[in-house]
N, C-alpha and C positions, 0 to 999 in steps of 0.2 A: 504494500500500500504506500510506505514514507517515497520509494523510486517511482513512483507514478507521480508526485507532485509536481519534478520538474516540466515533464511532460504535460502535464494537467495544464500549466502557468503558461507555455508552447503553444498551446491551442487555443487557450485565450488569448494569446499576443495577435496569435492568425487572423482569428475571427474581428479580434478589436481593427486590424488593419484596414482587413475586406472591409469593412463596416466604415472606415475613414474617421476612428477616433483616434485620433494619432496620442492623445494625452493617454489615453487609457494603455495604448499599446506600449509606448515607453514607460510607462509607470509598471508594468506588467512583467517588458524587457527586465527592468531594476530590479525587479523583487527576485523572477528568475533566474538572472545572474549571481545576487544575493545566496540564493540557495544554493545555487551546484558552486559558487566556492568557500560555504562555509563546509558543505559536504565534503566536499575535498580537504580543505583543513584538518576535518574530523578523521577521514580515513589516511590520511597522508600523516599524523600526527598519534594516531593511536599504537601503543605496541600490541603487537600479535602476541599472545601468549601461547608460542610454540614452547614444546620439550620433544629433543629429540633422541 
């Protein structure tokens, strides 16, 4: 469900475009660029708890 968000945030950028709300689409743009690099943060920054 949490990986569907970006994509979620994508398809509203789409539609807000088609549609010619340019404010909403950029605003939309922010939030999911927002998201895929705190995501990234997160996975990029967390240790793996391997034992080998």
């Amino acid at each position: 469900m949490v990986m569907l968000l970006p994509f979620a945030i994508a398809l509203a950028t789409a539609i807000f475009s088609l549609f010619e709300k340019s404010r909403a689409a950029y605003a939309c743009w922010g939030v999911m660029l927002a998201v895929c690099l705190l995501w990234f943060d997160h996975h990029a920054t967390t240790h793996l708890p391997l034992s080998f």
